[in-house]
C-alpha positions in Angstrom: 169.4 55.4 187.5 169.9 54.1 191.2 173.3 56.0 192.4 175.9 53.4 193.7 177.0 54.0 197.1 180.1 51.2 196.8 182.3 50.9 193.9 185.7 48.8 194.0 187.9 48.7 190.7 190.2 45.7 189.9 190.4 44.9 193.6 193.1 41.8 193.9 194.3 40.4 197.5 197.0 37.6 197.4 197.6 35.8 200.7 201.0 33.7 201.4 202.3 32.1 199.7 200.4 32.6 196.4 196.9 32.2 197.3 194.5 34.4 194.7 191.7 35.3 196.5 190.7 38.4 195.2 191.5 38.8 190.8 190.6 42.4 190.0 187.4 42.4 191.0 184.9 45.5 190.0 181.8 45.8 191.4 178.9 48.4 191.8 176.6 48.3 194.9 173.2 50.7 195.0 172.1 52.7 197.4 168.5 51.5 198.9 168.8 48.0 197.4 169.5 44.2 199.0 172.7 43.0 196.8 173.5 38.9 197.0 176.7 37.5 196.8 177.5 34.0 196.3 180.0 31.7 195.2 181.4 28.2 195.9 183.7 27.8 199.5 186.6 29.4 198.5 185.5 32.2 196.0 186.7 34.8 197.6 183.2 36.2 199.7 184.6 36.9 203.0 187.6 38.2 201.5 185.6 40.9 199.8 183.3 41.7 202.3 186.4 42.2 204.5 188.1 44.5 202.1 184.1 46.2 201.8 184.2 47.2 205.4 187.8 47.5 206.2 189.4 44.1 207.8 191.5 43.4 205.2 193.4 45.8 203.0 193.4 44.8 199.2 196.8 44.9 197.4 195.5 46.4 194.4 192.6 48.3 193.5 190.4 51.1 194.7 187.0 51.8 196.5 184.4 54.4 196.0 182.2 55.3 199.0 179.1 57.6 198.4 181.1 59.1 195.2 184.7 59.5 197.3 187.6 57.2 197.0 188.3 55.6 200.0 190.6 52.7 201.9 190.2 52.1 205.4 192.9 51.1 207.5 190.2 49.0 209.9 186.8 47.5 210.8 186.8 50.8 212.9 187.6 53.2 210.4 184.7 51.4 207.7 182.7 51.6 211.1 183.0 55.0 211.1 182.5 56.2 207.7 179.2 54.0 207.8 179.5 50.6 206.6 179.0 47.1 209.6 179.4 43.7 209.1 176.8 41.1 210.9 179.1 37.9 211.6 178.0 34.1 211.0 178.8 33.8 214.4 177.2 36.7 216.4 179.2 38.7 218.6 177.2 39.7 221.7 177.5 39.4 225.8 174.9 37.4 226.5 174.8 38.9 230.4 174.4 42.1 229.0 171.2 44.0 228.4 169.9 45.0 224.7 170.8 48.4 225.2 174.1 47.6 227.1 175.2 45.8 223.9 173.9 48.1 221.6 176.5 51.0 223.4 179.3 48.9 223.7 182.3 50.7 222.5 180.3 54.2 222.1 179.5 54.5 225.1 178.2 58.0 226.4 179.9 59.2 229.8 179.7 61.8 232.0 182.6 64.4 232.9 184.6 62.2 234.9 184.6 58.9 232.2 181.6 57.3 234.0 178.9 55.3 232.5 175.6 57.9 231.8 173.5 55.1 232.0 169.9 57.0 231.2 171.6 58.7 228.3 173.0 55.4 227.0 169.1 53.7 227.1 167.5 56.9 226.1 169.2 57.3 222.7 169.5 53.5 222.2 165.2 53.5 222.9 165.2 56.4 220.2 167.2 54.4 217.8 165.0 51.3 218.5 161.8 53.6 217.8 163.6 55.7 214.6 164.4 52.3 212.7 161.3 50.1 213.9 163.1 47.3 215.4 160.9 46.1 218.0 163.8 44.6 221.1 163.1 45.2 224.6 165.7 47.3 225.9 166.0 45.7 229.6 166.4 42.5 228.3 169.2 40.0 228.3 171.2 39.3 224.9 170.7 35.5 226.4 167.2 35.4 226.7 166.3 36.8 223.4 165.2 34.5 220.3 168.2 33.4 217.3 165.8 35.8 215.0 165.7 38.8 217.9 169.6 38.4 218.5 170.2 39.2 214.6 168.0 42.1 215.0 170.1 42.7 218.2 173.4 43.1 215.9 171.8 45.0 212.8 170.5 47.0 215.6 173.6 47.9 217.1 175.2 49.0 213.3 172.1 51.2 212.5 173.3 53.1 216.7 176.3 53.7 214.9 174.8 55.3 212.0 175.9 52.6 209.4 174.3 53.3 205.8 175.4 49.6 204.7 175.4 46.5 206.4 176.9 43.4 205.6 175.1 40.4 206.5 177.0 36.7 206.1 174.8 33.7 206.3 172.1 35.4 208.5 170.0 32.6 208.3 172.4 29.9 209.1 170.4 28.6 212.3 167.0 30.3 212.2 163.5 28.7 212.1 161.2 29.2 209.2 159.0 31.5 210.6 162.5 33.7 211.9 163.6 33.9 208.4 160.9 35.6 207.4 160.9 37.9 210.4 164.1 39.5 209.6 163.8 39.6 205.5 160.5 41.4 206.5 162.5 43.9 208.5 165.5 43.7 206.3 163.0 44.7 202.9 161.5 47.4 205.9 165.6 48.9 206.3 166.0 49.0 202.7 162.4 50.8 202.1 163.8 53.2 204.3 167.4 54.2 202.2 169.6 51.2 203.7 171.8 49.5 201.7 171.9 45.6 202.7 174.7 43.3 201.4 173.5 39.7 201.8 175.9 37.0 202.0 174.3 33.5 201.3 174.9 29.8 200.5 171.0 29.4 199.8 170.5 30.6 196.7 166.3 30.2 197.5 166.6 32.9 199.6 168.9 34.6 197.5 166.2 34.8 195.1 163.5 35.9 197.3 165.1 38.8 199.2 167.5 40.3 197.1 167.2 43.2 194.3 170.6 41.8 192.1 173.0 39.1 192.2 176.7 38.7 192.0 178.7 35.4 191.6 182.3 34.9 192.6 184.0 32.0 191.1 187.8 31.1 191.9 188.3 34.8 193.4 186.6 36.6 190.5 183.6 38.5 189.5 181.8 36.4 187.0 178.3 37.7 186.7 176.3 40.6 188.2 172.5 40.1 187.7 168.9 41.3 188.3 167.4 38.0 190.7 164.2 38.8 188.6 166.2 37.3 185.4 167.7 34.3 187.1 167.1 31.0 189.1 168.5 28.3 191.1 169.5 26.6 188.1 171.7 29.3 186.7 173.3 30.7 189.6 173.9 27.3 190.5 175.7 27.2 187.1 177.7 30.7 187.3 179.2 29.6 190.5 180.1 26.0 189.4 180.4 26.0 185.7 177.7 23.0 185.7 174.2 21.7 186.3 173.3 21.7 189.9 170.7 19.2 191.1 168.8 20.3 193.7 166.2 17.9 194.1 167.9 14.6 196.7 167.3 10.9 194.8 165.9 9.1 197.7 163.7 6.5 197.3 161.3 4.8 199.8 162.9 3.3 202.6 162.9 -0.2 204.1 163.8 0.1 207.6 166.1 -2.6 209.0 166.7 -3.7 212.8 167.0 -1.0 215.7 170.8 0.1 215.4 170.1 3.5 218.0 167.4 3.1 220.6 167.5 6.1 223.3 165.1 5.5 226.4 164.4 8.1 229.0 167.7 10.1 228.5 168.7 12.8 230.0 171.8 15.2 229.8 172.5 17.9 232.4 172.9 21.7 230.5 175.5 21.9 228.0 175.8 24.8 225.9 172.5 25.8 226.1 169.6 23.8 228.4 169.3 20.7 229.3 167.9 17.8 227.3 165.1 14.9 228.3 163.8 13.0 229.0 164.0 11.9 225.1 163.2 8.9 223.5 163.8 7.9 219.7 164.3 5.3 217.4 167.0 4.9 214.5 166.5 2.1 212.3 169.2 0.6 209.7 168.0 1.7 206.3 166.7 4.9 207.4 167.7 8.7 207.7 165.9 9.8 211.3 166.4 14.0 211.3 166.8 16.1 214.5 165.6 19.4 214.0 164.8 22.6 216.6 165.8 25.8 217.2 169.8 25.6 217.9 170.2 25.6 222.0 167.2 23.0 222.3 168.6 19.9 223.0 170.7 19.1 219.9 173.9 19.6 221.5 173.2 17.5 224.3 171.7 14.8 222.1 175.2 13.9 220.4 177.0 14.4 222.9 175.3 11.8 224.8 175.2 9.7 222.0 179.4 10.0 220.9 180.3 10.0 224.9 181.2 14.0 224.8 179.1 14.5 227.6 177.7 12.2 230.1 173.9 11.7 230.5 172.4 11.7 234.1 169.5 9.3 233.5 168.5 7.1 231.0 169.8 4.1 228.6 171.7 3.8 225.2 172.0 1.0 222.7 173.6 1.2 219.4 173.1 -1.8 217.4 172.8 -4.3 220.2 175.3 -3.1 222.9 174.2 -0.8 225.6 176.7 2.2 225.2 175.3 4.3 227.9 178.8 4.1 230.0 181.0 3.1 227.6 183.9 5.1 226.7 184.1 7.3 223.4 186.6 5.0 222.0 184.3 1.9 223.0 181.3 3.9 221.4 183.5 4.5 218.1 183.6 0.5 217.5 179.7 0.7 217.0 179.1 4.2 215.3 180.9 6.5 213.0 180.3 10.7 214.0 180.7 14.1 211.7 181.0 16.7 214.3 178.9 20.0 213.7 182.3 22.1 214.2 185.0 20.4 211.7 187.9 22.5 212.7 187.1 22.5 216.9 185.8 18.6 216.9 186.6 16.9 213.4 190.2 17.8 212.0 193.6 18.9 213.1 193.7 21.7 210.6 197.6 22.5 210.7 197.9 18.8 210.1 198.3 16.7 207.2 195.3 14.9 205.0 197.3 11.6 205.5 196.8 12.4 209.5 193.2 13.2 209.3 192.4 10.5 207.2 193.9 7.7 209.7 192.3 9.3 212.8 190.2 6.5 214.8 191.4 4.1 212.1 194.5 3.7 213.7 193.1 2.5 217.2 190.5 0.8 215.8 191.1 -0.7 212.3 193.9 -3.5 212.3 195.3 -2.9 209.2 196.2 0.6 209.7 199.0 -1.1 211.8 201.7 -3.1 212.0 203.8 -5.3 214.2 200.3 -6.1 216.5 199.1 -2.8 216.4 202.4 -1.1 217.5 203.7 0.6 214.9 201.1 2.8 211.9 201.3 1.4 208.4 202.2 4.8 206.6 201.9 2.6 203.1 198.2 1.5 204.0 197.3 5.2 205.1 198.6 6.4 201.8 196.5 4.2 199.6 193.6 4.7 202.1 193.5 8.3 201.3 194.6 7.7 196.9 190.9 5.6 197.5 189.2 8.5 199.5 190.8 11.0 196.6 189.2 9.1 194.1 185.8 7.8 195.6 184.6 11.2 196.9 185.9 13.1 194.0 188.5 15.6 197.0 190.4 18.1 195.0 194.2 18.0 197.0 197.7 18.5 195.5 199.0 15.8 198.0 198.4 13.7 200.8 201.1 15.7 202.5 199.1 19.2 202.2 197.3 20.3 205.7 193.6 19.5 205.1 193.2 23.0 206.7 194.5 24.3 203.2 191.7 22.6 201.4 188.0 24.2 200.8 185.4 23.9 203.5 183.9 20.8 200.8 187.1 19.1 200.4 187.7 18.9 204.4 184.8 17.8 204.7 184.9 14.9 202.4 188.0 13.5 203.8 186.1 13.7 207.2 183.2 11.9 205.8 185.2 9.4 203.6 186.9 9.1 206.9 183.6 7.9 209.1 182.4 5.9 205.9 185.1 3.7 206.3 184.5 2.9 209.5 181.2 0.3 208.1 179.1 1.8 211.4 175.8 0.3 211.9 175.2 3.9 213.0 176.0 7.3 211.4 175.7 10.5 213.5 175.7 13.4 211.2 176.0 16.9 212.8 175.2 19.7 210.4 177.1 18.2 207.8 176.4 20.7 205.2 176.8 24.1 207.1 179.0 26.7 205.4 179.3 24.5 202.0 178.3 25.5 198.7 175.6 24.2 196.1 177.8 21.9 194.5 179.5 20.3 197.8 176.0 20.1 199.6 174.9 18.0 196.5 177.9 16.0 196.8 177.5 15.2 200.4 173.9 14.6 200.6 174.8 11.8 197.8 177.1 10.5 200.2 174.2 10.1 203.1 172.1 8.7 201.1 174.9 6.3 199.8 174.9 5.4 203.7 171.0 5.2 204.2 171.2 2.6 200.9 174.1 0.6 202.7 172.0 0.0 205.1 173.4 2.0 208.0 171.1 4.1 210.5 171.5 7.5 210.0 170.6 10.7 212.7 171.1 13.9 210.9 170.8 17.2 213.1 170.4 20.1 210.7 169.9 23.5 211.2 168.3 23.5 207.3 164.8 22.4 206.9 165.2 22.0 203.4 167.7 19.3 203.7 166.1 17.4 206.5 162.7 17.5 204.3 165.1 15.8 201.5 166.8 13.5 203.1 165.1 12.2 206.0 162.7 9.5 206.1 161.5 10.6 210.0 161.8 13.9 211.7 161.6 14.8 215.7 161.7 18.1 216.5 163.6 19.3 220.0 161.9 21.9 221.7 163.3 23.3 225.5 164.5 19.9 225.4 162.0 17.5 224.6 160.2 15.8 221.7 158.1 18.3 220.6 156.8 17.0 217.2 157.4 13.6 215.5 156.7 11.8 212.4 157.2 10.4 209.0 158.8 13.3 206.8 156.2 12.7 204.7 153.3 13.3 207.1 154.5 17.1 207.6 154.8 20.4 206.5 157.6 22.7 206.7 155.4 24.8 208.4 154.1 22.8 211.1 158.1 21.5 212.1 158.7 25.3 212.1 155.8 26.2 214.9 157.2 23.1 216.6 160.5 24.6 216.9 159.0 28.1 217.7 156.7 27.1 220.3 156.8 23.4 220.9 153.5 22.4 219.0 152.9 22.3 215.4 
């Protein structure tokens, strides 16, 4: 029998006021084996990874770690006894080196405190060459690929002499052909003795890549299992307590007039490079997907298009009327927008649902206010949300409740409910699934397709093949950019959109 190198007992953590988000959870991790865990938003995945590597302290409840009980006080003491945590969001210095990164915070110095730079590359080369991981040293964290920089930040536990690494939602943003760059090296880690805990919302991958399974549901353990005896179809069931469909309903399209046309447009750099010249076509009735490797163009795309960011060359026109100088809240009379980051771009978290809900309505729909647009009609927001409650199915104890205090599923049906509303002849959708579970992704892509049936135009930027491949009658793919690859969905292969992404031809 495989001996288990983590074991917590009844592990409960309560945040204020008297959120449960940990109910005596036991669970048994093996040494030398990839172990899954997923659950819907809000089941209490993060909180037990933290707890795992020492973030947060559990109120109740004990570890075991390689047969010892133990309860670190820190993310630096669980460093130190051998268990690192990989981030969503990847924390590197992009001016630094690989090896410069890989040191950082262990850094070896000479007598008087000074940098002992050919020591530091030397034994971060020799931990390179020990564990395989083929990253060039000199290079800079910026210029490496999405795929390379996750190696980067496994590689920089496994300097530290980490026997288990936590990884959440590593693939969030990587190409095809990256994903199965690092599950090859991730199998090649656990070949070698590593223990690899994998965080995931894509239960396909789930499937493929790990050895067993565990499902949290409302803060507690309710299945462990082997992936070999499972699919899809009954995680999809553990986590949600119901049939998952996984499959979109869309049915051939019948494109409309032009509502987006984008000629010659260029956008200076923006978080990433710069973008053009680009042209593309959205027509009402149809769901045109945006997909590349993330710092391609994407960014610069919408904000172009919503009036975040100004474009040096080129023309915009959204159903008729030439945008490309109007002013965002000019633009928001002709187009609705989900932003990519909800809590940055798309909410006031500390505020109210009632307060989310009205935003942009209450410059731009008249019967939001009252006394000639003076004064907000707090009755009409009220029943606007009681209809947004009902027709998206948003779980919330009151209108009055911050929206940051709802799931990552629930926020973001209020903010889609919210641009729905609007009746746009033009929906931009900006990774409108990222971080949701099965059940909310199902809910939402409903929802797009609802607007694609309405006869709205649609432009979806995801990150997840999968879902543009669903829902998307036409797909271009950015590369350093430019229009790299372009076509009916139907025409292409998940393979050839991922070379395109990779290397700008299919």
């Amino acid at each position: 029998m495989t001996t288990p190198l983590v074991v917590l007992h009844d592990v409960t953590k309560v945040f204020p006021p008297n959120v449960v988000a940990l109910n005596r959870v036991s669970l048994s991790i093996a040494e030398g084996a990839i172990h899954a865990i997923v659950g819907e938003n809000g089941a209490g995945k993060s909180t037990l990874m933290k707890v795992m590597c020492g973030e947060v302290a559990p109120d109740s409840g004990t570890m075991h770690w390689k047969g010892s009980s133990a309860r670190f006080a820190s993310a630096r003491q669980g460093m130190d006894a051998g268990i690192g945590m990989v981030h969503q969001e990847l924390l590197l210095v992009d001016e630094l080196s690989v090896w410069e990164n890989m040191v950082l915070g262990v850094e070896p110095v000479h007598r008087f405190g000074r940098l002992n730079r050919r020591q530091a590359r030397t034994e971060v080369c020799n931990t390179l060459e020990r564990c395989g991981l083929a990253l060039p040293p000199d290079a800079l964290a910026a210029e490496l690929s999405l795929a390379a920089r996750q190696k980067l930040e496994i590689a920089k536990l496994l300097h530290r002499n980490v026997d288990l690494l936590i990884l959440d939602e590593p693939t969030a943003s990587l190409a095809p052909q990256e994903t199965v760059e690092l599950f090859s090296e991730l199998r090649r880690l656990r070949d070698t003795g590593r223990t690899v805990v994998f965080v995931s919302h894509r239960l396909g991958e789930v499937l493929e890549l790990a050895d067993r399974v565990s499902v949290l549901r409302n803060g507690a353990l309710v299945a462990t299992v082997a992936t070999s005896d499972t699919d899809k179809a009954g995680l999809a069931r553990l986590m949600v307590e119901r049939d998952v469909l996984f499959t979109a309903k869309r049915v051939p399209s019948s494109p409309g007039r032009t509502v987006l046309r984008v000629e010659q447009l260029r956008v200076a750099p923006l978080r990433g490079g710069g973008l053009g010249p680009v042209n593309l076509v959205v027509n009402a009735g149809e769901i045109m997907g945006v997909a590349g490797v993330e710092g391609n163009g994407q960014t610069q795309l919408v904000a172009a298009v919503t009036g975040d960011h100004q474009c040096t060359d080129g023309r915009m026109v959204v159903d008729g009327v030439d945008i490309t100088t109007a002013s965002i809240l000019e633009r928001r009379r002709h187009l609705s927008y989900v932003a990519a980051e909800r809590k940055l771009d798309g909410e006031a978290v500390n505020e109210s649902i009632l307060d989310n809900a009205r935003m942009t309505h209450h410059r731009l729909t008249p019967s939001f206010t009252s006394t000639a647009g003076r004064i907000l009609d707090a009755g009409r927001a009220r029943r606007f949300v009681d209809e947004l409650e009902v027709r998206f199915s948003i779980t919330m104890n009151s209108f009055r409740q911050p929206i940051g205090s709802l799931s990552g599923g629930n926020q973001q049906k209020v903010i889609l409910g919210r641009e729905l509303a609007m009746d746009r002849a033009l929906v931009v959708l900006d990774q409108p699934t990222r971080g949701l579970d099965v059940a909310s992704i199902q809910q939402v892509h409903e929802l797009i397709l609802s607007m694609r049936a309405d006869g709205r135009g649609v432009l979806l930027i995801s990150a997840d093949l999968d879902e543009l491949f669903q829902l998307a009658d036409r797909l271009v793919v950015l590369h350093r950019g430019t229009v790299a690859l372009e076509g009916a969905t139907a025409s292409l292969t998940i393979a050839e959109v991922g070379a395109a992404m990779l290397s700008g031809s299919p």
